[in-house]
PDB file with one MODEL, atoms N, CA, C and O in Angstrom:
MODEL        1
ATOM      1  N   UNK A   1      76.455 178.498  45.031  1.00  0.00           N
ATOM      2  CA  UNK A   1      75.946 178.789  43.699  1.00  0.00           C
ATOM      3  C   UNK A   1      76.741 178.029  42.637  1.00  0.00           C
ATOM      4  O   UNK A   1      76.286 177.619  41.569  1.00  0.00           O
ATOM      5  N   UNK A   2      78.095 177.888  43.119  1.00  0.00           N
ATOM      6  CA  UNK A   2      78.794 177.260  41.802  1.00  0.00           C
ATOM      7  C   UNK A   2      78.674 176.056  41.748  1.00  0.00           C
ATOM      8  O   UNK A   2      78.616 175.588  40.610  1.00  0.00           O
ATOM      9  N   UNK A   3      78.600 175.209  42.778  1.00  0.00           N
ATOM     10  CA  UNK A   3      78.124 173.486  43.287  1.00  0.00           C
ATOM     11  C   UNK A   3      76.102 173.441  42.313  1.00  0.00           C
ATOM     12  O   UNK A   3      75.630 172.462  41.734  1.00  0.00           O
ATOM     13  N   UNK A   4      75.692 174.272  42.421  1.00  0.00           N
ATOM     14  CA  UNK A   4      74.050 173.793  41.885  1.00  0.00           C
ATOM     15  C   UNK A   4      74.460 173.946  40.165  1.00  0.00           C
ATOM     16  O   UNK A   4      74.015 173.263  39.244  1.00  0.00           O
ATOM     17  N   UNK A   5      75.536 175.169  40.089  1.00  0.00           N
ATOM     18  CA  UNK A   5      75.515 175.218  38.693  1.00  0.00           C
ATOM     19  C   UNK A   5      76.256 173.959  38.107  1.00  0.00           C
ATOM     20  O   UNK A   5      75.920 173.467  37.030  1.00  0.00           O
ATOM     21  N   UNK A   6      77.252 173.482  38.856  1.00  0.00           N
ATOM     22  CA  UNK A   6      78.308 172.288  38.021  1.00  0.00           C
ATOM     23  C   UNK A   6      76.930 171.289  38.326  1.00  0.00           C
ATOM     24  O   UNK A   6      76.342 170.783  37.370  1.00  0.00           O
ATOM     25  N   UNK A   7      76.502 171.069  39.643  1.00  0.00           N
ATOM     26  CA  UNK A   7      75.320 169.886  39.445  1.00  0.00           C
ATOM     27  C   UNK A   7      74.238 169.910  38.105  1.00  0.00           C
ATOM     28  O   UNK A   7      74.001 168.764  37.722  1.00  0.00           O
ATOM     29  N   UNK A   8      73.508 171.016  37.285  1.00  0.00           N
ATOM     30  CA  UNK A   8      72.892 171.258  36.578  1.00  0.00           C
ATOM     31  C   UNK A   8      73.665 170.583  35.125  1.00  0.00           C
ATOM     32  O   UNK A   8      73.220 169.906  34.199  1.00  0.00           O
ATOM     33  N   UNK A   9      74.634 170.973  35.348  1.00  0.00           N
ATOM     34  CA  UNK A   9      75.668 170.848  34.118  1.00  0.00           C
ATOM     35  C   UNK A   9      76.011 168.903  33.874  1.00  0.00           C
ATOM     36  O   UNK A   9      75.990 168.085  32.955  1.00  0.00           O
ATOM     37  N   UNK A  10      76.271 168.940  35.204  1.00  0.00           N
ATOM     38  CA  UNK A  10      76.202 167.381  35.070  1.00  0.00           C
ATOM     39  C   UNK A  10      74.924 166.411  34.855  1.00  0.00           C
ATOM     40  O   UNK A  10      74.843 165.286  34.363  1.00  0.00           O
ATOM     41  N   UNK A  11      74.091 167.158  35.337  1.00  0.00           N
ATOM     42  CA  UNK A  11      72.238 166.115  34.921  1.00  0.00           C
ATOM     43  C   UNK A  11      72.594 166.741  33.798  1.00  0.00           C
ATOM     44  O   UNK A  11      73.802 166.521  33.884  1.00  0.00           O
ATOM     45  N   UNK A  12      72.461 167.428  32.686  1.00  0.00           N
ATOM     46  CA  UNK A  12      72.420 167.999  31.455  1.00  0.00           C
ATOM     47  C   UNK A  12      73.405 167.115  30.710  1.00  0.00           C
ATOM     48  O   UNK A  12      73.084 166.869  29.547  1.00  0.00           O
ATOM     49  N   UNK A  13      74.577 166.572  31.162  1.00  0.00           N
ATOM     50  CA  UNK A  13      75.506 165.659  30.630  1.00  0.00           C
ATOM     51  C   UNK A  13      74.826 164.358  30.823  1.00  0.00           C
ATOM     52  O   UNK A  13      74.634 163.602  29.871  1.00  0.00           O
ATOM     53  N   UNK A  14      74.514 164.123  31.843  1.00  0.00           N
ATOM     54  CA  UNK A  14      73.969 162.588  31.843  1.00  0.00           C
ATOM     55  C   UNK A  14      73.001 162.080  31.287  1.00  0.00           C
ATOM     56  O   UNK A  14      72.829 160.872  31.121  1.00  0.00           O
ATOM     57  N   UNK A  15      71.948 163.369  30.794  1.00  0.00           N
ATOM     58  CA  UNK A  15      70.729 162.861  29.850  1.00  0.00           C
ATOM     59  C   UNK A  15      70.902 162.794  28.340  1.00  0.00           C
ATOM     60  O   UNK A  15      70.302 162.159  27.473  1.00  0.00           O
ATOM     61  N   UNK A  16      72.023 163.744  28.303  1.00  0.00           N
ATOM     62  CA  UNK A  16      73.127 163.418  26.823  1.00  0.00           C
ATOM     63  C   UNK A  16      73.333 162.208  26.676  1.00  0.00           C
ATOM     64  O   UNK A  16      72.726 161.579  25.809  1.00  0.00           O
ATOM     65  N   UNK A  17      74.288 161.594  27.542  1.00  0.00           N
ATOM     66  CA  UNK A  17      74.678 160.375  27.728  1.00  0.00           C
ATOM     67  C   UNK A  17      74.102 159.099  27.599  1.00  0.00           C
ATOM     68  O   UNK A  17      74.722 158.170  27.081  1.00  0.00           O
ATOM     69  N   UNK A  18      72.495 158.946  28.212  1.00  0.00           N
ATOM     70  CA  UNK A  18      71.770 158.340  28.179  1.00  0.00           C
ATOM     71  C   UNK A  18      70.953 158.528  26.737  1.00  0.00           C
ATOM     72  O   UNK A  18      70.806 157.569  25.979  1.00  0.00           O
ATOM     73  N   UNK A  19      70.430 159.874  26.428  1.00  0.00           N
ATOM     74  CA  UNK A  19      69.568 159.720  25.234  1.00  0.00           C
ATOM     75  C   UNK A  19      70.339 159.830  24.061  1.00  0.00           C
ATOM     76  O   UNK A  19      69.673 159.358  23.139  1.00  0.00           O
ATOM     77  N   UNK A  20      71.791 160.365  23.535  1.00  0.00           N
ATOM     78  CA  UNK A  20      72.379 161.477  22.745  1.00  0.00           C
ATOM     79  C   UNK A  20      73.453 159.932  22.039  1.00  0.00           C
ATOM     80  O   UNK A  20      73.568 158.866  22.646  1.00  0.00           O
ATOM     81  N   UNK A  21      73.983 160.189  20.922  1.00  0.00           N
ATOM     82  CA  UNK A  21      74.927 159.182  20.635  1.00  0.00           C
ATOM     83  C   UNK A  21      75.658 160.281  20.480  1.00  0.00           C
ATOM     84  O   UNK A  21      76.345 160.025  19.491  1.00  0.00           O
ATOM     85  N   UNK A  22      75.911 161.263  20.820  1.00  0.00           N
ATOM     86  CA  UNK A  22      77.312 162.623  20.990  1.00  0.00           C
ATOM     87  C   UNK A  22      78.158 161.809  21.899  1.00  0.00           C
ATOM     88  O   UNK A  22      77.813 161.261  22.946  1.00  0.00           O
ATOM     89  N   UNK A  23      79.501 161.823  21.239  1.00  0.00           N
ATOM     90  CA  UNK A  23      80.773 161.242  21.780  1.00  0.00           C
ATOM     91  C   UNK A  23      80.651 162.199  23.644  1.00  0.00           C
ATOM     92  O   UNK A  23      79.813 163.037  23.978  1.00  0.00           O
ATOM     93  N   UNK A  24      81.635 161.721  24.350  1.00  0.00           N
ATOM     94  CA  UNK A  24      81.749 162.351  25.261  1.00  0.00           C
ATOM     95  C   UNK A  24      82.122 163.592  25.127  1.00  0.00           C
ATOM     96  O   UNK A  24      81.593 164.532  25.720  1.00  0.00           O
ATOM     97  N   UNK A  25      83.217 163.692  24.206  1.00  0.00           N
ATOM     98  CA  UNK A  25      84.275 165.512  24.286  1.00  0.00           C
ATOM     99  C   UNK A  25      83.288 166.020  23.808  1.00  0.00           C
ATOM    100  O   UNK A  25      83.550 167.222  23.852  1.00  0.00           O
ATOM    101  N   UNK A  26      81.681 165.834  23.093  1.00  0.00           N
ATOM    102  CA  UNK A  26      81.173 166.772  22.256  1.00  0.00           C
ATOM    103  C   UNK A  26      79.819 167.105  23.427  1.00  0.00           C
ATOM    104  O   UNK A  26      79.070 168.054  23.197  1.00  0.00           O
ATOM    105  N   UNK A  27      79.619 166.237  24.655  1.00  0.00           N
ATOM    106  CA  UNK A  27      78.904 166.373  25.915  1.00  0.00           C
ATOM    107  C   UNK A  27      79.367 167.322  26.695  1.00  0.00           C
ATOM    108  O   UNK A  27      78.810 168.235  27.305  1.00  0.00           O
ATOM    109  N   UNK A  28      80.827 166.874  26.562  1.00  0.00           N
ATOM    110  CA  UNK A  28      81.389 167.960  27.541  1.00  0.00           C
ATOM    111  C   UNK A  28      81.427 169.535  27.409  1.00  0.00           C
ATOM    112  O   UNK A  28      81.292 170.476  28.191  1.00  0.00           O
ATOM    113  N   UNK A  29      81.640 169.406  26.239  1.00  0.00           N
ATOM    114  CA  UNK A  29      81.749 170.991  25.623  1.00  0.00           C
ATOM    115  C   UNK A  29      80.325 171.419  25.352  1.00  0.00           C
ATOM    116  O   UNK A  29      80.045 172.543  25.768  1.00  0.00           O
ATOM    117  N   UNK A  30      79.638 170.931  24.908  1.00  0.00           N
ATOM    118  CA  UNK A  30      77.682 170.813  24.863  1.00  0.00           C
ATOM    119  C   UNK A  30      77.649 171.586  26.707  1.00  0.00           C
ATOM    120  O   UNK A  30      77.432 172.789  26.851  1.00  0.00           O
ATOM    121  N   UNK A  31      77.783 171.087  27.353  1.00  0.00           N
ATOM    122  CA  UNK A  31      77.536 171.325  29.124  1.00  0.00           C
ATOM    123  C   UNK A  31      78.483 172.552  29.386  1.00  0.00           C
ATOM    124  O   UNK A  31      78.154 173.199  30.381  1.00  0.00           O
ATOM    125  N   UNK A  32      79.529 172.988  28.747  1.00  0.00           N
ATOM    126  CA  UNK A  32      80.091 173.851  29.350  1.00  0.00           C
ATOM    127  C   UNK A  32      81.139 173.861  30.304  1.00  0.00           C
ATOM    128  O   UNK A  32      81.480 174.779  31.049  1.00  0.00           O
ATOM    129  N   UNK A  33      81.723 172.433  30.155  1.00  0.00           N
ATOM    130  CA  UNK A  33      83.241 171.654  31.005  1.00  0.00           C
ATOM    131  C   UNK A  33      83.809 171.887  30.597  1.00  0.00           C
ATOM    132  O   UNK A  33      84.919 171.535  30.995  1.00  0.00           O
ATOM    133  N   UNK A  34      83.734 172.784  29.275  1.00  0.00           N
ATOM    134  CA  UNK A  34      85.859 173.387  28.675  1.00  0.00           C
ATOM    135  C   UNK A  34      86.454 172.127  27.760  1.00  0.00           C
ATOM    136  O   UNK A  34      86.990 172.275  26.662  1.00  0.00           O
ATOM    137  N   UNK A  35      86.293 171.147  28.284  1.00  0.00           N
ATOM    138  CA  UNK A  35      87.280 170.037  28.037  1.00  0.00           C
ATOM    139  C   UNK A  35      86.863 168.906  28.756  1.00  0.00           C
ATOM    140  O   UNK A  35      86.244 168.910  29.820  1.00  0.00           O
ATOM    141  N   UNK A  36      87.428 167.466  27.788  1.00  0.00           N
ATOM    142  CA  UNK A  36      87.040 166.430  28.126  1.00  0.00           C
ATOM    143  C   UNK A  36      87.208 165.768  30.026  1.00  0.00           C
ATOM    144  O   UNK A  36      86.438 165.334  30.883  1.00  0.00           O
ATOM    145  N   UNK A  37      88.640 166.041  29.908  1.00  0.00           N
ATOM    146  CA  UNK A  37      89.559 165.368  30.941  1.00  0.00           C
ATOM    147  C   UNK A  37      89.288 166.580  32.131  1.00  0.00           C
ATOM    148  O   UNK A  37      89.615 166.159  33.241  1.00  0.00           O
ATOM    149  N   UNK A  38      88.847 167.768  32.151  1.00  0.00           N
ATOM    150  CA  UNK A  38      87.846 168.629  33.552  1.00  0.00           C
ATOM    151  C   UNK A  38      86.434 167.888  33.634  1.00  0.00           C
ATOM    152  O   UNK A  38      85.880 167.637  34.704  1.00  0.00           O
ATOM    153  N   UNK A  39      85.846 167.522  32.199  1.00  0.00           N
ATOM    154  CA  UNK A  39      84.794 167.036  32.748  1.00  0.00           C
ATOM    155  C   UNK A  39      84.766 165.176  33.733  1.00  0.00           C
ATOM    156  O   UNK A  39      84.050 164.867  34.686  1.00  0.00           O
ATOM    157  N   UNK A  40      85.803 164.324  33.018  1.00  0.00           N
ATOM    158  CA  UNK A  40      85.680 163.380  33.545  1.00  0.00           C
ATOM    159  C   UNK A  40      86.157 163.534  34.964  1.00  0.00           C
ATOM    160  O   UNK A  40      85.662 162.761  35.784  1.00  0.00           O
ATOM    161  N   UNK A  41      87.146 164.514  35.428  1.00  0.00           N
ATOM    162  CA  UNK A  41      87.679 164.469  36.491  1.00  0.00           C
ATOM    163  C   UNK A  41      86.020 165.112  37.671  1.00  0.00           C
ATOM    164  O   UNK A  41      85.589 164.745  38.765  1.00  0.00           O
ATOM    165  N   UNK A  42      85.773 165.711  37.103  1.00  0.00           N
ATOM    166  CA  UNK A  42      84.238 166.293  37.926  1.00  0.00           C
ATOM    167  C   UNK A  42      83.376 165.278  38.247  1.00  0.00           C
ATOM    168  O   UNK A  42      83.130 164.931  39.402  1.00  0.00           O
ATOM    169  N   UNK A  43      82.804 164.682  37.028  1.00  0.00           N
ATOM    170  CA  UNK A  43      81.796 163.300  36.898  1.00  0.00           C
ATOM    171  C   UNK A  43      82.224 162.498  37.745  1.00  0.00           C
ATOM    172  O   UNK A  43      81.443 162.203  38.650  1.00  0.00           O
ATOM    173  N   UNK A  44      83.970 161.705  37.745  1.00  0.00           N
ATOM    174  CA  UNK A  44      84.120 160.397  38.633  1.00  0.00           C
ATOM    175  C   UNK A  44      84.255 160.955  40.352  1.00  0.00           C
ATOM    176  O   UNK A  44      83.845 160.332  41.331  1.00  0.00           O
ATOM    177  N   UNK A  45      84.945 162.291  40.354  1.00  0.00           N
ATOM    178  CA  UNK A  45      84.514 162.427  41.723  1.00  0.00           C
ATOM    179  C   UNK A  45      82.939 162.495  42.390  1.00  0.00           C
ATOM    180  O   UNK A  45      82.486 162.167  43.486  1.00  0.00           O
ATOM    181  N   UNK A  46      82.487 162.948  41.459  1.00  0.00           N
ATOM    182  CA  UNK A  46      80.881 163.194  41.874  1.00  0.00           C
ATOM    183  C   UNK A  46      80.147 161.633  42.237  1.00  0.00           C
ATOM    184  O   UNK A  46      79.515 161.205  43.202  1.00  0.00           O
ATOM    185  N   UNK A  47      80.515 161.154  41.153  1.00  0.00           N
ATOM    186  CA  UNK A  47      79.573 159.657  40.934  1.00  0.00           C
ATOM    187  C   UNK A  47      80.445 158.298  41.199  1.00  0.00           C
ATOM    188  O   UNK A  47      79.941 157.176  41.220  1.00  0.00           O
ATOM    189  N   UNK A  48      81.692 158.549  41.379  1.00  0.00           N
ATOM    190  CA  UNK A  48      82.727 157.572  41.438  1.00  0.00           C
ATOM    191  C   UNK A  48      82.841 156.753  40.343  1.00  0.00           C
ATOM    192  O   UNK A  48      83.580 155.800  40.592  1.00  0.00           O
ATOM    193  N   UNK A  49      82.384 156.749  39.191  1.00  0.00           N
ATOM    194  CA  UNK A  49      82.774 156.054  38.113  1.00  0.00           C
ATOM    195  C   UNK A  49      83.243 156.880  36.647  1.00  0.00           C
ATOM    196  O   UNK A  49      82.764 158.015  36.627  1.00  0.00           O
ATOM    197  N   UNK A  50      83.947 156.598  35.612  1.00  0.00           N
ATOM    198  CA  UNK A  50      84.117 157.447  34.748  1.00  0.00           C
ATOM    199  C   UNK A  50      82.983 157.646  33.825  1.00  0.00           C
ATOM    200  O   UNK A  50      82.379 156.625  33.497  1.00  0.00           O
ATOM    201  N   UNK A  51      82.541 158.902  33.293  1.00  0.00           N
ATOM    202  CA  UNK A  51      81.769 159.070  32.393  1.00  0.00           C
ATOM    203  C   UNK A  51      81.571 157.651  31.323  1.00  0.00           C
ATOM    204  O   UNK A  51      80.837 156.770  31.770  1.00  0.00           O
ATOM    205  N   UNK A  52      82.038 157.479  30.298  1.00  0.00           N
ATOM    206  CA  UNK A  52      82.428 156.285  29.657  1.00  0.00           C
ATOM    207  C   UNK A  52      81.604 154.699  30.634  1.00  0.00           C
ATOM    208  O   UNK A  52      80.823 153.903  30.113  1.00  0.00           O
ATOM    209  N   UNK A  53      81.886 154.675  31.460  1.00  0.00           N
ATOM    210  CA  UNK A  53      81.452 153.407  32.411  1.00  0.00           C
ATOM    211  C   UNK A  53      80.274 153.622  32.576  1.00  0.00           C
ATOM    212  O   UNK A  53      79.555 152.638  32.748  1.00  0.00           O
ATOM    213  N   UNK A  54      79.664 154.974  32.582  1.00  0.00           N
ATOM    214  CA  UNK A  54      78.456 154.944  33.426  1.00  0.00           C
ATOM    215  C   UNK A  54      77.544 155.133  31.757  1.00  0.00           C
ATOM    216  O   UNK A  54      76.370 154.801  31.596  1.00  0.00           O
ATOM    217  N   UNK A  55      78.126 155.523  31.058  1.00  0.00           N
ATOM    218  CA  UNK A  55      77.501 155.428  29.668  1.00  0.00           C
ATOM    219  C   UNK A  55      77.235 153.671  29.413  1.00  0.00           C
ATOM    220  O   UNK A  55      76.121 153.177  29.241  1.00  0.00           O
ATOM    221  N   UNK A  56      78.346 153.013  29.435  1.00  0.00           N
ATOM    222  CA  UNK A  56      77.963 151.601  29.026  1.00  0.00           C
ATOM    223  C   UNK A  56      76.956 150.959  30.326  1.00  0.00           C
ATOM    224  O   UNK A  56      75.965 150.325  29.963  1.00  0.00           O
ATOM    225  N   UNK A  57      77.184 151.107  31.701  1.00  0.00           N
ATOM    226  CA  UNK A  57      76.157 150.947  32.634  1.00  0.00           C
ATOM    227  C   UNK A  57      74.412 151.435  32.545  1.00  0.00           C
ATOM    228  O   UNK A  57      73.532 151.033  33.306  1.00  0.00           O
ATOM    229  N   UNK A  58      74.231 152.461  31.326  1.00  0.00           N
ATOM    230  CA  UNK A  58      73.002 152.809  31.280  1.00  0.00           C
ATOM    231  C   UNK A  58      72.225 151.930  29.875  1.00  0.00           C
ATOM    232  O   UNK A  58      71.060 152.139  29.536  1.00  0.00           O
ATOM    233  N   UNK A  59      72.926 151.181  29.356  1.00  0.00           N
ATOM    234  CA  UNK A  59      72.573 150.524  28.043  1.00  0.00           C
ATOM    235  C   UNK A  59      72.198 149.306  28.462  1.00  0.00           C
ATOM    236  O   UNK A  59      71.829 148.459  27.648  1.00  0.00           O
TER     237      UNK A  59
ENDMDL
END
């Protein structure tokens, strides 16, 4: 249950990311990651790249 909820949280960050010009810390806290540096540490294990990278990779 807690793996579908952080997955939810992260598509919910990434369509931020893609559609939103909200800085990252204001994604993170938007999703419910507490904090910047829990959320990037979640994102690059998940996806292997840092939030930030995969933001300039979608432009």
């Amino acid at each position: 249950m807690i793996e579908y909820a952080l997955e939810i949280r992260l598509s919910a960050a990434m369509e931020r990311m893609k559609y939103t010009a909200l800085t990252l810390e204001q994604i993170a806290e938007d999703c419910g990651f507490g904090s910047y540096p829990y959320f990037h540490r979640v994102f690059h294990k998940r996806y292997g790249v840092a939030p930030g990278v995969y933001r300039r990779m979608e432009y």
